[in-house]
FIZA-450927 format. One record per residue (C-alpha): residue in one letter; z, y, x. Coordinates in steps of 0.2 Angstrom, whole numbers, padded with zeros to 4 digits, always signed. Each point is the difference from the previous one (the first is absolute). Layout:
aZYX...
***
This chain:
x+0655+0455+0435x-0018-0009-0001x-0015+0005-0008x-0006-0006-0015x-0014-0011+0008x+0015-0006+0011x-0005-0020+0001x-0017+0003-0003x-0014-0005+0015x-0017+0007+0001x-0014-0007+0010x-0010+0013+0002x-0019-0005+0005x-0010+0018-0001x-0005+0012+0008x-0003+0021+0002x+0009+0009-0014x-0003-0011-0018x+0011-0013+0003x+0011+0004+0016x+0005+0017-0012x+0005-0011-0014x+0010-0014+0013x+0008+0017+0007x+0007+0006-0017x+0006-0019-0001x+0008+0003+0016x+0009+0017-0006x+0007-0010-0015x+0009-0012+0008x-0013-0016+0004x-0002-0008+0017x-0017+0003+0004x-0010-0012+0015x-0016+0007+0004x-0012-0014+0003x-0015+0005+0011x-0015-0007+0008x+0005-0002+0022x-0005+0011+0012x-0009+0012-0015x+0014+0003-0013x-0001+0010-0014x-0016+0014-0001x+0011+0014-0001x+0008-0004+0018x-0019+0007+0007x-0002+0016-0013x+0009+0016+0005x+0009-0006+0017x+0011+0015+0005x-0004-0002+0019x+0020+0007+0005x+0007-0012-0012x-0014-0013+0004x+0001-0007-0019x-0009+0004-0014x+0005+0012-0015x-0006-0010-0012x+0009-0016+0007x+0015+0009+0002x+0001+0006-0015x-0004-0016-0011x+0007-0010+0011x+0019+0005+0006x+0012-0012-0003x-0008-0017-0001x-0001-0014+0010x-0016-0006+0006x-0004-0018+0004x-0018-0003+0007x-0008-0016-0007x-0018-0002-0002x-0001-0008-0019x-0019-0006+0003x+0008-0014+0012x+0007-0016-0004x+0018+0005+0009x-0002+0018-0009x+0000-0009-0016x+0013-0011+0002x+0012+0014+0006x-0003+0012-0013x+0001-0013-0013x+0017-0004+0007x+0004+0019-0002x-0005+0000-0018x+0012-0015-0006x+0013+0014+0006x-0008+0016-0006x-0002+0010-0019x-0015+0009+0005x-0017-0001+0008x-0009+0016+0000x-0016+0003+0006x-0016+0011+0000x-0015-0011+0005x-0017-0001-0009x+0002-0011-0014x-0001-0019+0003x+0005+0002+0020x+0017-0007-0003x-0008-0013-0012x-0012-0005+0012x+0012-0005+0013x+0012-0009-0013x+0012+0013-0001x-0005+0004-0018x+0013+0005-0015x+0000-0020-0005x+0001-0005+0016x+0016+0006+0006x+0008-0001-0018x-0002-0019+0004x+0011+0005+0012x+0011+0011-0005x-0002+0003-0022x+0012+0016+0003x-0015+0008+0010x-0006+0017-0005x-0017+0002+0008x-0006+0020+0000x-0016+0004+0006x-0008+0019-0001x-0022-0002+0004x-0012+0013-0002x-0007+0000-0016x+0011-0016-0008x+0000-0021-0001x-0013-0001-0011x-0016+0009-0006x-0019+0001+0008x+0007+0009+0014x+0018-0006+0003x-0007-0005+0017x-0006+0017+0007x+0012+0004+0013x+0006+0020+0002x+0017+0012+0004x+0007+0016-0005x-0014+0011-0002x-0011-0012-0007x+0012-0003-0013x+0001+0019-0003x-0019+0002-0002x-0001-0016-0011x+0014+0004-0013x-0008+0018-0003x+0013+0010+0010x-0011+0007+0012x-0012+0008-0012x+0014+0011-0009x+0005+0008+0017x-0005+0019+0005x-0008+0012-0009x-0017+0000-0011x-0018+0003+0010x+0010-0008+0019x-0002-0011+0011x+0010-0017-0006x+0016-0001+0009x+0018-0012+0001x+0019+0003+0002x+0009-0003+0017x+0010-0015-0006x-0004-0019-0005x+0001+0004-0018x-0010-0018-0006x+0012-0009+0013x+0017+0008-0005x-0005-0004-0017x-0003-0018+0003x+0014-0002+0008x+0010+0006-0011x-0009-0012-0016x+0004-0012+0014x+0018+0002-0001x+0002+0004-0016x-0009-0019-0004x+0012-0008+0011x+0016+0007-0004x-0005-0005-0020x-0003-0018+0007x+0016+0001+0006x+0008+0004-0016x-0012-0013-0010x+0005-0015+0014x+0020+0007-0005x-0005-0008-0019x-0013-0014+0004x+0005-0006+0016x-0019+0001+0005x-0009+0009+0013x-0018+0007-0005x-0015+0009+0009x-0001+0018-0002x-0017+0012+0002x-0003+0017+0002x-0015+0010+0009x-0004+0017+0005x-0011+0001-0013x+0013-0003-0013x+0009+0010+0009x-0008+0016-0001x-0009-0003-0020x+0019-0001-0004x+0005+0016+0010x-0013+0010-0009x+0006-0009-0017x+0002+0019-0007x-0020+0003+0005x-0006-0014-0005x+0006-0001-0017x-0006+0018-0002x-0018-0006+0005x+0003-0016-0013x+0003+0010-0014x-0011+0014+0002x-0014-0007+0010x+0003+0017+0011x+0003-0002+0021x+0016+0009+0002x-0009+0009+0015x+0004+0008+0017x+0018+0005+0005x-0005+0018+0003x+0017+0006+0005x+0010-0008-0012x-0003-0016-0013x-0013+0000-0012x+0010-0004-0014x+0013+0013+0001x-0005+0014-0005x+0013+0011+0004x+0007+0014+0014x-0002-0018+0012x-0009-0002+0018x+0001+0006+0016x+0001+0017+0006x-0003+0008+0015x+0011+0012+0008x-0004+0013+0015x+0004-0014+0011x+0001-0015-0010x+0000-0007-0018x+0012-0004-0013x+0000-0013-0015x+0004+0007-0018x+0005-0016-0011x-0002+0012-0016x+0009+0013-0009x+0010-0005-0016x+0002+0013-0012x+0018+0005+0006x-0007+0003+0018x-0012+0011-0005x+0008+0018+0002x+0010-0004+0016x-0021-0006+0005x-0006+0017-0004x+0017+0009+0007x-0004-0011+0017x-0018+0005+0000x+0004+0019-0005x-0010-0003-0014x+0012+0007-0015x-0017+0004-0011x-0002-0020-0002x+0016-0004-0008x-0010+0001-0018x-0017-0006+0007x-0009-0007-0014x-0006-0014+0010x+0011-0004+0015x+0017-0001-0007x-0003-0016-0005x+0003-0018+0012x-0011-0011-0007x-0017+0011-0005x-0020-0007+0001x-0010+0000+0014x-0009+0015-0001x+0015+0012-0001x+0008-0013+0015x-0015+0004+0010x+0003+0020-0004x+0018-0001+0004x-0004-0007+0018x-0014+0014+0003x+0016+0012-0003x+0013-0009+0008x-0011-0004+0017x-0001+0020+0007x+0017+0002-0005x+0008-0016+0009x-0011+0005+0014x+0009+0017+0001x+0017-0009+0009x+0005-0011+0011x+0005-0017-0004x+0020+0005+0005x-0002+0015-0010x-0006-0009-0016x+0013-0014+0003x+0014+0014-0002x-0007+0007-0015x-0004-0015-0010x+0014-0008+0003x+0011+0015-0005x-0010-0003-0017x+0002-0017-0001x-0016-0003+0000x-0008-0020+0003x-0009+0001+0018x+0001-0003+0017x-0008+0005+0015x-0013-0011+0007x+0008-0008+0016x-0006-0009+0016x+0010-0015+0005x+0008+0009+0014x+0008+0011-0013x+0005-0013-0013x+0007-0010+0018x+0010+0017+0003x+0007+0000-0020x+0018-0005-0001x-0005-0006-0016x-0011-0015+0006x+0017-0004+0010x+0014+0002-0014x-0006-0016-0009x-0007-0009+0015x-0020-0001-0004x-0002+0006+0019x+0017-0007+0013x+0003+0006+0019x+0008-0011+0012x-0002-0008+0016x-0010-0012+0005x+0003-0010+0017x-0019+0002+0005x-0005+0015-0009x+0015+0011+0001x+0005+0013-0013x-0013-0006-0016x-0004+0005-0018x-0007-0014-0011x-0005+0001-0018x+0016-0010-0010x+0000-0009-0015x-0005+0010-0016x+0013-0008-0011x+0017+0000-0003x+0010-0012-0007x+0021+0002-0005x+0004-0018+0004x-0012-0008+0009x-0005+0013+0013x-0017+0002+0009x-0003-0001+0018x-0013+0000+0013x-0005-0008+0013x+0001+0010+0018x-0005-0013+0014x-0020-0004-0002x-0005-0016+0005x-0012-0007+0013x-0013-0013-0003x+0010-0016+0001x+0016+0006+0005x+0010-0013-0010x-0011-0015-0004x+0010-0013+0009x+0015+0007-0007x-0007+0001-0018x-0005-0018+0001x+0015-0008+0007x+0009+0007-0012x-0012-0006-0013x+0006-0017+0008x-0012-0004+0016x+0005-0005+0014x-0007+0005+0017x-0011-0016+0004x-0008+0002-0018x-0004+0018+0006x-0010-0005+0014x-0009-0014-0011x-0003+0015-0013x-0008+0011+0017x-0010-0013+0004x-0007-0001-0015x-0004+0019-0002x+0012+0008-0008x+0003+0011+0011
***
């Protein structure tokens, strides 16, 4: 059976994680995806994290698997023409180049709806289209630092730090998505294509959405993470074992005496001030100066046995060898084993969604840079002498 984007052709433009994510998760639900990259460079994220045994990068492996890539160099003449012969057959051109690029070499949102009106053209930037600095040009962490991200992270009176994952990138891409599968819906009604925007900045404003209206409405900073959130104020955070740490994602009312039978804390059962989940901040801030020597008593193991025999709402903080080792990151396929023909045995990260009718996929084989543009353009309708007049003048 075909996925739900069966029929559906992306052009896929960009580069590093924004945009090649979002094409990736196009991929996954069913759409064929042709990777269009500049020759003999390709995409960024084929130089960034190469895995010397493999000889590929992580980040192109992982935003990249599954496509086709075609190499055409759209600043050319003969780049032009072919990819303009690629939109007349395609739904979406996705990109993630400073704003105007694209406009600049006449491959804009009006220029290739002359060509093709059903065109959705999707592009992630920086900071957006438009505004004094919609031409400032940055990536992941920049987008984290820009959207107020950064600054909540750690703990009052340290050093400033980040997370270990592209959280301003994942975010775009998945606005980026999100855009273009609702101008796939519209077109459904209108018959229209349309451009669609989003940037890292958007991105991460809207992932704070809960902060930020807290800041509009009181005119207080929501502040450091310190553990836990700064808005719940509640038995939540991180805790650290003997040889690890464990999250607590509250304690409801009902929780609360299988909490202080798990903790051998029978005395708290009544306890004026911590028997109830949602509390103010300063009794939140007592409840973990309690809770922090006592958590710090036990292993990680030994809490996860305890807690869970009390059904309590936790789990223990894990590396990604030990969610990779979790049959549960198996049982719904967000991580899948096979073989791969150069690799060998492999695990890749799967498709996060699942879908009854119209089931996901994802792409094994990663391609290199190239590897199908003759084939892509013949079957766009070339024939091989037009190839070589298209070589010759530099596409390619």
């Amino acid at each position: 059976m075909g996925g739900a984007l069966d029929g559906i052709r992306v052009l896929d433009l960009s580069t590093l994680v924004q945009g090649p994510q979002a094409a990736a998760m196009l991929h996954d639900l069913g759409a064929e995806v042709i990777k269009v990259e500049l020759p003999e460079i390709g995409d960024m994220g084929r130089h960034v994290g190469i895995i010397p045994e493999v000889g590929t990068s992580s980040f192109f492996i992982a935003n990249n698997r599954g496509k086709r890539s075609v190499a055409l160099d759209l600043r050319s003449d003969g780049g032009q023409e072919a990819f303009l012969r690629l939109v007349e057959t395609s739904d979406v051109v996705l990109s993630n180049f400073q704003p105007g690029t694209l406009d600049e070499w006449g491959l804009g949102y009006e220029d290739l709806a002359a060509v093709n009106p059903r065109i959705i053209w999707a592009a992630g930037s920086f900071l957006g289209p438009t505004g004094p600095d919609a031409l400032r040009e940055g990536a992941d962490i920049a987008g984290e630092a820009y959207g107020g991200v950064v600054a909540g992270i750690g703990n009052d009176g340290e050093a400033v730090t980040t997370v270990a994952s592209l959280l301003a990138d994942h975010c775009g891409s998945q606005n980026l998505q999100t855009g273009i599968l609702a101008a796939l819906f519209a077109r459904e009604k209108t018959g229209r294509g349309q451009r669609v925007d989003v940037s890292l900045l958007g991105g991460q404003i809207w992932m704070q959405a809960t902060e930020y209206t807290h800041y509009f409405l009181t005119g207080e900073l929501a502040g450091k993470s310190n553990g836990g959130h700064p808005l719940v104020h509640a038995l939540y955070g991180v805790f650290p074992t003997s040889d690890g740490a464990i999250a607590m994602a509250g304690c409801p009312e009902h929780l609360w005496e299988g909490m202080c039978r798990a903790i051998e804390r029978p005395d708290w059962v009544d306890h004026p001030r911590f028997n109830t989940y949602f509390t103010t901040k300063e009794i939140a801030a007592e409840m973990r100066e309690e809770f922090l020597p006592i958590f710090a008593q036990r292993t990680t193991d030994e809490w996860a046995v305890r807690l869970e025999a009390e059904a309590q709402r936790f789990a223990p903080v894990r590396s990604h060898d030990q969610v990779a080792a979790d049959p549960q990151s198996y049982a719904n396929g967000y991580i899948a084993e096979f073989d791969h023909p150069d690799w060998g045995n492999t695990k890749f990260v799967g498709c996060p969604i699942q879908m009854s009718d119209t089931p996901t996929r994802f792409g094994t084989d990663v391609p290199e840079l190239g590897q199908e543009t003759e084939i892509v353009l013949v079957e766009a309708g070339y024939d091989w002498d037009e190839l070589e007049g298209l070589r010759q003048r530099g596409a390619w």
